[in-house]
C-alpha positions in Angstrom: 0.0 0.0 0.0 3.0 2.3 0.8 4.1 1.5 -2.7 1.0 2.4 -4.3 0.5 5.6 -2.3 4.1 6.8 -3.4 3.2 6.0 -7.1 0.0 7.8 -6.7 2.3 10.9 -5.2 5.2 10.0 -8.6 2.0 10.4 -10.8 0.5 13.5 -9.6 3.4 15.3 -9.3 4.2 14.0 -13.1 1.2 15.5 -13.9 1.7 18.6 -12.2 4.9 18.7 -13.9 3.2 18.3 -16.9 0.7 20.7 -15.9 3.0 22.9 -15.2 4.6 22.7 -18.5 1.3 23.0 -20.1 0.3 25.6 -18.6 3.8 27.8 -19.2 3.5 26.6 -22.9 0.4 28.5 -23.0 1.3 31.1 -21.2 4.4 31.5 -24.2 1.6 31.2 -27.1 -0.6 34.1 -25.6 3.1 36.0 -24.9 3.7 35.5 -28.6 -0.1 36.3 -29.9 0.4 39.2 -27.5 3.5 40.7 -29.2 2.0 39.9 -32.4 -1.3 41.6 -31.7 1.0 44.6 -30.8 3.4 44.5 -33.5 0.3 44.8 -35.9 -1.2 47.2 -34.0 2.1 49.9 -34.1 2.4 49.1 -37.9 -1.7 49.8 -38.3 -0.7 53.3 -36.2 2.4 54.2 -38.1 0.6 53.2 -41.3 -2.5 55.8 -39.8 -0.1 58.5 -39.2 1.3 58.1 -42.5 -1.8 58.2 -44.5 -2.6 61.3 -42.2 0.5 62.8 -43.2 0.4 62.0 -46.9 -3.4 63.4 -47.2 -2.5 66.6 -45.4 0.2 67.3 -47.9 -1.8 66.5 -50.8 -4.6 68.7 -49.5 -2.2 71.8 -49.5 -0.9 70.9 -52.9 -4.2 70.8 -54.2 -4.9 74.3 -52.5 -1.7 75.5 -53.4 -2.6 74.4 -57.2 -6.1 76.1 -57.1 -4.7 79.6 -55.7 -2.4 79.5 -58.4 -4.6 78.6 -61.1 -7.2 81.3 -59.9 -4.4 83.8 -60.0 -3.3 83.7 -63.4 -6.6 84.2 -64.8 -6.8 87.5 -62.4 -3.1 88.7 -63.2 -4.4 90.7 -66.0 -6.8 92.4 -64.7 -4.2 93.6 -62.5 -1.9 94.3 -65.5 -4.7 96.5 -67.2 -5.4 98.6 -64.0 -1.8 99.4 -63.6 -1.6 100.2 -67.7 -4.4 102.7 -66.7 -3.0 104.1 -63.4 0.1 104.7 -66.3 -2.3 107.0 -68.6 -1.4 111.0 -67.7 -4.7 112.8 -66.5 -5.5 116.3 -66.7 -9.4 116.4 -66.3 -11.2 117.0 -63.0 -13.4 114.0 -63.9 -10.4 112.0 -65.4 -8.4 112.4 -61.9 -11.4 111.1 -59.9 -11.8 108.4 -61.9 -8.1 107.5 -61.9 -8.2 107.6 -58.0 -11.4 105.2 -58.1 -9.0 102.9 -60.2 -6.3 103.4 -57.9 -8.6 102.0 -55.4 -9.2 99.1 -57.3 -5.9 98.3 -57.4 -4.9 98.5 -53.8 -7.8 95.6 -52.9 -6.9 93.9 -55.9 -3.1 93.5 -54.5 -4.5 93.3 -50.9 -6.0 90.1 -51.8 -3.0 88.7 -53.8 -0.9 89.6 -50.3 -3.8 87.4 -48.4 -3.7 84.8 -50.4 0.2 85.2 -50.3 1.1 85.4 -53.5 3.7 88.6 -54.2 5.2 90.5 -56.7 9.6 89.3 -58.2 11.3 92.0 -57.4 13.2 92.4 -60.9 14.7 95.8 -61.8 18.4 95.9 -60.9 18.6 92.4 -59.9 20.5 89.4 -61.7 18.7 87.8 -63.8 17.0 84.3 -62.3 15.8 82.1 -65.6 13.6 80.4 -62.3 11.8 83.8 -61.8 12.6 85.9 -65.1 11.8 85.6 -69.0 14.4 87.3 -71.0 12.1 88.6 -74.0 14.9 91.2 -74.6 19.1 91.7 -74.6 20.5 95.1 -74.6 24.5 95.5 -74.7 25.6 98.2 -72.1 28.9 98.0 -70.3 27.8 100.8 -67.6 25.5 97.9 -66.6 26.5 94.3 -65.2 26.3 91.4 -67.0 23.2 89.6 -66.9 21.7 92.1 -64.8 17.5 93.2 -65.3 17.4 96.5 -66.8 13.8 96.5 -67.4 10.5 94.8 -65.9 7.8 94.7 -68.8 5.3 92.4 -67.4 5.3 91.6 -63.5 5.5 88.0 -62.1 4.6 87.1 -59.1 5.3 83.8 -56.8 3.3 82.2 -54.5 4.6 81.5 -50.9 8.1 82.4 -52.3 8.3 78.7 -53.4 6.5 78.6 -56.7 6.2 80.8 -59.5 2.5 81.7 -60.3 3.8 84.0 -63.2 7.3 84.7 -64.7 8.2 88.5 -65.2 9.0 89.2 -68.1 12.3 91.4 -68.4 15.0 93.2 -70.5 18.1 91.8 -69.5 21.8 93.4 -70.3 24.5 91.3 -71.6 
């Protein structure tokens, strides 16, 4: 009977051994699910923040695309109120109207300054083929080479990054 009670006491602690065993085997499949579950997780999130990322860029080209587009079909109305501020006046009627254009003009460059597009500075600076057309050469050796003598039409650049419109300039050689 002795025997038999210590091989009842070898087999249950076997099988608490194996229990055991068991038990810590299952313990390292949920510790693996587990770090795969997270692993997926972080990638799902960095993926997330990527896409987030990526749409907020694209959304600013798009405006950025749309101001610009918008703004080269105004440009010449701009061009033809500064062609009339140009015209000489003597008239009493002929002043008032040129000062009701000049008004004009000021809102119409207020709202290129809001949506932040400005004019190339061009007259007296070196000529930038990134900013500047060169529709005309002159030869003058009082003046540096490749230098702008003359603005004819004025561009203008958006955010100081991209060009909505080129000026276009007489450049000396």
């Amino acid at each position: 009977m002795a025997e038999n009670l210590e091989n009842e006491v070898k087999e249950e602690a076997c099988d608490t051994e194996q229990q055991a065993q068991e038990e810590m085997s299952e313990v390292e499949k949920l510790r693996a699910q587990l770090e795969e579950q997270n692993d997926k997780y972080l990638r799902l999130m960095a993926e997330y923040d990527n896409y987030q990322k990526r749409s907020q860029r694209e959304k600013a080209a798009r405006y950025a695309d749309a101001v610009i587009d918008t703004a080269e079909k105004i440009l010449p109305i701009g061009d033809n109120l500064e062609r009339a501020l140009a015209t000489e006046v003597t008239s009493e009627d002929a002043i008032k109207f040129k000062e009701g254009i000049e008004m004009v003009m000021k809102q119409f460059n207020d709202c290129l300054e809001k949506l932040e597009i400005t004019p190339i500075k061009a007259e007296g600076e070196q000529f930038d083929p990134n900013l500047h057309n060169a529709v005309m050469h002159i030869e003058d050796d009082s003046i540096d080479e490749n230098t702008v003598v003359e603005d004819f039409m004025k561009g203008y650049i958006y955010k100081n990054e991209r060009v909505v419109r080129h000026s276009m300039v007489k450049v000396a050689n």
